[in-house]
Every structure is written in structure tokens, then in C-alpha cells.
C-alpha atoms as one frame of an Amber mdcrd trajectory, in Angstrom:
protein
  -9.032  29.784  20.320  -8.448  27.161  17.896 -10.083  27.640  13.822  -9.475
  24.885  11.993 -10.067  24.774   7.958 -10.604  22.377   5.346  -9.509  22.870
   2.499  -8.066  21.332  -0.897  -5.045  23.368  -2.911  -6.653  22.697  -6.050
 -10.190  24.581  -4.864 -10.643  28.448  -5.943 -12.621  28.804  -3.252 -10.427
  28.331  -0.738  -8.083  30.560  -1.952 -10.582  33.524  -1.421 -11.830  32.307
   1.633  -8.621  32.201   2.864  -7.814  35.910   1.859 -11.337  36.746   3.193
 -10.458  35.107   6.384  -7.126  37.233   6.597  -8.842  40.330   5.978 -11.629
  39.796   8.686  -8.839  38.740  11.293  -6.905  41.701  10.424  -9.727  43.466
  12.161 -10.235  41.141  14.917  -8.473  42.834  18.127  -7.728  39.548  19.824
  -6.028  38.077  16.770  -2.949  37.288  18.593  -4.962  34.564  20.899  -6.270
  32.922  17.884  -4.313  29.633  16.312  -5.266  28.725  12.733  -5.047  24.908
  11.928  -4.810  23.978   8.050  -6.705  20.617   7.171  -6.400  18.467   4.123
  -9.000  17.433   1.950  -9.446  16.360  -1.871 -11.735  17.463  -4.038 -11.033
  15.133  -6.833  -8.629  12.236  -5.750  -9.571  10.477  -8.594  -6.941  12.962
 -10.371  -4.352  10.849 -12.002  -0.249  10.771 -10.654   1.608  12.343 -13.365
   1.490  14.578 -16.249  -1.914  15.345 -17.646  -2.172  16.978 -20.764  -5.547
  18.185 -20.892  -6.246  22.372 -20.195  -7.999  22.696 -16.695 -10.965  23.487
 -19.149 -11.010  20.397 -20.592 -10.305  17.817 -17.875 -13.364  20.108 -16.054
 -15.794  19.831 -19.228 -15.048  15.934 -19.492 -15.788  15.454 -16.070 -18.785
  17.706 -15.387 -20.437  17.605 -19.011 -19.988  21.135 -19.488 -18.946  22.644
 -23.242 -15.841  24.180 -23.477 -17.480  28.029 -23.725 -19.556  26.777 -20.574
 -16.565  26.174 -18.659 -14.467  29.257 -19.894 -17.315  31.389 -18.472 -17.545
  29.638 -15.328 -13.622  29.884 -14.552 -13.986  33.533 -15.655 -16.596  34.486
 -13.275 -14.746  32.695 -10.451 -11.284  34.828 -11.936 -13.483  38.025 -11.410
 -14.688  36.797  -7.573 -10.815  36.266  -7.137  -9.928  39.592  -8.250 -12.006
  41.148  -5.949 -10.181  39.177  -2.683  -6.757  41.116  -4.261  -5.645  37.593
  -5.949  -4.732  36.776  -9.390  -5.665  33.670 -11.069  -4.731  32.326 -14.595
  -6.861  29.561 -15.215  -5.427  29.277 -19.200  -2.461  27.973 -17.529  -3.381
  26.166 -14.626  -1.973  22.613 -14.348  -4.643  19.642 -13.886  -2.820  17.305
 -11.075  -3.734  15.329  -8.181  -3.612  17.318  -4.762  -2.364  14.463  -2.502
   1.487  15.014  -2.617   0.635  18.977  -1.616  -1.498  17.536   0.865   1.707
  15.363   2.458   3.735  18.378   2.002   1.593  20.666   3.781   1.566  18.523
   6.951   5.111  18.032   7.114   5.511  22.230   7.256   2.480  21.949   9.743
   4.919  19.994  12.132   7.508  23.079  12.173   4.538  25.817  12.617   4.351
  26.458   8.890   0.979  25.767   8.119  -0.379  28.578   6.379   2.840  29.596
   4.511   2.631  26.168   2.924  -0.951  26.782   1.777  -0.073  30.130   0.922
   2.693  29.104  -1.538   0.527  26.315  -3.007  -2.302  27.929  -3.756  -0.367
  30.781  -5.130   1.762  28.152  -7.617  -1.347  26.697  -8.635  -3.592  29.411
  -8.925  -1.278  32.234 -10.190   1.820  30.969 -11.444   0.734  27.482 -13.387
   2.734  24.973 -11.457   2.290  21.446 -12.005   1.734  19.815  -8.426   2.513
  16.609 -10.228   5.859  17.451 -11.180   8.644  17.037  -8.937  10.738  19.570
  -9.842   8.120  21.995  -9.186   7.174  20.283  -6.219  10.697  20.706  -4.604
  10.388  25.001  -5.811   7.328  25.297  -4.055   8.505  23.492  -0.938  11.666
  25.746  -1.354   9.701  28.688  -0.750   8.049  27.838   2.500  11.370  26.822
   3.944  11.623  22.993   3.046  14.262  21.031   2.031  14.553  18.482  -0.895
  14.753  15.991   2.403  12.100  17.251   3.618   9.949  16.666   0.811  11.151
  13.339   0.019  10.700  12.346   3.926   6.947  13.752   3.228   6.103  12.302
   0.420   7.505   8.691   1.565   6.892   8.297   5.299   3.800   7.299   5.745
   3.261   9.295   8.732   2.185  12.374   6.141   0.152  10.399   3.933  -1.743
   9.236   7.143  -2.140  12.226   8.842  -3.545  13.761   5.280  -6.388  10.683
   5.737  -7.070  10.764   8.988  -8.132  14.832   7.898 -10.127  13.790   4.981
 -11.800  10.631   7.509 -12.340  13.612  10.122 -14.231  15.596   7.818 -16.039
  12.893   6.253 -16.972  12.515  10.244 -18.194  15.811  10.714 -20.331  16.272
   7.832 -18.270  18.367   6.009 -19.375  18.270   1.927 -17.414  21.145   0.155
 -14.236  23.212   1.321 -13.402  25.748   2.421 -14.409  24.682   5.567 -13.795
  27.291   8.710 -14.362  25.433  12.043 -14.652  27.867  14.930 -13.968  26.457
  18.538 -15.842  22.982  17.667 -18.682  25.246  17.676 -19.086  27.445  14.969
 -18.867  26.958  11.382 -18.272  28.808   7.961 -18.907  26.901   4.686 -17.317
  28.430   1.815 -15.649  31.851   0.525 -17.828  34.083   2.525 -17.314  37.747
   3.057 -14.593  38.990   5.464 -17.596  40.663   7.670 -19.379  37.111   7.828
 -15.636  35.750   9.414 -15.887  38.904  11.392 -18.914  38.122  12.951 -18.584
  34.778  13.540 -14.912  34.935  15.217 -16.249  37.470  17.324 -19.181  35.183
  18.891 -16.850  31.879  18.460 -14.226  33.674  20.949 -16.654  35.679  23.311
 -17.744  32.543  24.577 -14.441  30.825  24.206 -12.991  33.430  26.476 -15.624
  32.700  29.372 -14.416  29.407  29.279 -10.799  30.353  28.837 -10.267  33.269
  31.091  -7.040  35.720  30.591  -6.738  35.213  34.764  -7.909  32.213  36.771
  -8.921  34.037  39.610 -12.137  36.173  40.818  -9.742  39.506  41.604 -11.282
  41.661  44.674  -9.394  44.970  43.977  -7.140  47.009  46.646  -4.009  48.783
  46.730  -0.930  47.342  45.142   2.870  48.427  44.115   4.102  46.788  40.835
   7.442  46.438  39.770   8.084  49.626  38.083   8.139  51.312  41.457   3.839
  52.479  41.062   2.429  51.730  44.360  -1.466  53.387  43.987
């Protein structure tokens, strides 16, 4: 069964829902039939290219018309929530950058089956270690980890076959209604909006793939049961 997620690299959010996620399909006992499809979407694309020199808290209490001791509390309550999931953010030195070139990055690895390490490593060198997704050089360290090359990244970030496939994402979830990530999309079915608990993923894979399964059965057939010898030499 197919879950699909929206999400942007530079959202909190998604980095707990993703850990969430993890922790509800670590209980799930059909895990192994489910496939996990990473999405792109932007948050802000109005970011600028290049390097910004304003503190996350600043950019943030420009943009939103917060005060700086306004937006310190906010990031610190969302620190706490993050905590919590097992993760550790350090919002004093996040980096302010535009999420697109992750984004193009991200769907190259999703081409070789590397989805969710890519979103793994970004979120963790954005969230945790204060990498600047504008910067090249730390572009090409990050890409390092989930197995890219410096090729690699320049064929992503240059052929426009990434840059489309990030749009046609962002287009899809305009398309669906989809207003804030993370976004968990069950079988085209069910949904999950935001970093809800891992029970609430629990619960909701659990109904997504009980009727999935009825539709998708392990054996084509209606069996009638008799007699039989298998290979191993059990004839009963």
C-alpha cells in the first residue's frame, strides 16, 4: 500500500511527523507491504537564493510580525515537542535558506530508492546540525551522506527534469487541497494532516490497509482446502 507525504525540509513539523510516523509503523505488522513516497512542497518559496544573514528568529519575526521574545518562545515550545519525538533541534543556529535545491535533490535520490534517507539527512542538517541549504558546499556534504555524488547533485540541480518533478508535487498538492505539511496520504483514501501522535498513524494505517488488502489480496484465488505435499517432503 502506497503513503505518500508532503512535506517541506525547512518545516519542524515534518520532522516529528516523520519520526511519529516511524514509530507507529514500527508497530504495524504488515510494514514490509507498505511503500512510503516522499513529496515536495515549499513553505516559503519566496526565500531568497543565497546567503541570508538574518537568525531564523529574525527572518520569522519580519515576516510574521512577531517580537523577537515572541518568536524565541514559539521555536522553544516547538524544540520541546521535538524533544519528545527523540530529535534534537537548535534553532539559535539554524540557517534561513530557500528549500527548492533540497527539493531537486531529494527527487534525484527518489529515482535510486533513496527517498527517505534524503529527507532524513536534510532535515537532520537543517534542524540539528545548522547547515545552510543555500550553500553549495554544504549542499554537496549532505548529498554525500545519502549516497550522492557531486554529479549527481549538479545533474539535480540543473536538469530540469528535478526541478519539474519538484512542481508538478507542489501543483499536485495544490490539486488536492493540501494547505500545510506534513501531509500523510494513505491509499488515495485516507489522510493525516500534521505531526500527529504515532497511535493516530497507527490507527489510520491499520484501516487504510485493511481495506487495501481486500482489494489487493496476498493470493488471487478463492482456495477450497484438501490434502497437499509441499516441497520440503510434508505431504498432510
Amino acid at each position: 500500500m502506497k503513503i505518500e507525504v508532503w512535506s517541506d525540509i525547512m518545516c519542524p513539523f515534518c520532522y516529528i511527523g516523520k519520526r511519529n510516523y516511524e514509530a507507529a509503523l514500527a508497530q504495524f505488522k504488515d510494514a514490509e507491504h507498505i511503500e512510503l513516497v516522499w513529496k515536495s512542497f515549499q513553505l516559503d518559496p519566496t526565500v531568497p537564493q543565497g546567503k541570508i544573514e538574518q537568525s531564523t528568529y529574525e527572518y520569522l519575526a519580519a515576516r510574521k510580525g512577531w517580537s523577537m521574545e515572541q518568536c524565541k518562545e514559539i521555536h522553544a515550545s516547538v524544540t520541546q515537542t521535538a524533544k519528545v519525538a527523540g530529535l534534537t533541534y537548535n534553532f539559535d543556529n539554524a540557517k534561513v535558506a530557500n528549500s527548492f535545491n533540497a527539493h531537486r535533490i531529494i527527487q534525484l535520490a527518489k529515482t535510486k530508492g533513496w527517498g527517505d534517507q534524503a529527507e532524513e539527512q536534510f532535515f537532520k542538517a537543517y534542524f540539528t546540525d545548522g547547515k545552510d541549504l543555500n550553500d553549495q558546499k554544504d549542499l554537496l556534504e549532505i548529498a554525500a551522506l545519502i549516497g550522492l555524488t557531486e554529479a549527481e547533485v549538479e545533474t539535480a540541480l540543473t536538469d530540469p527534469t528535478y526541478e519539474d518533478a519538484v512542481k508538478a508535487d507542489i501543483r499536485e498538492a495544490g490539486q488536492l487541497g493540501i494547505q500545510g505539511v506534513p501531509f500523510f496520504v494513505m491509499n488515495r483514501k485516507y489522510a493525516v494532516s500534521g505531526a500527529q501522535a504515532p497511535d493516530v498513524f497507527l490507527q489510520t494505517i491499520e484501516k487504510a490497509f485493511e481495506e487495501w488488502r481486500k482489494d489487493n489480496p496476498e493470493s488471487p484465488f478463492q482456495v477450497i482446502e484438501g490434502k497437499v505435499c509441499t516441497p520440503d517432503g510434508t505431504c498432510n
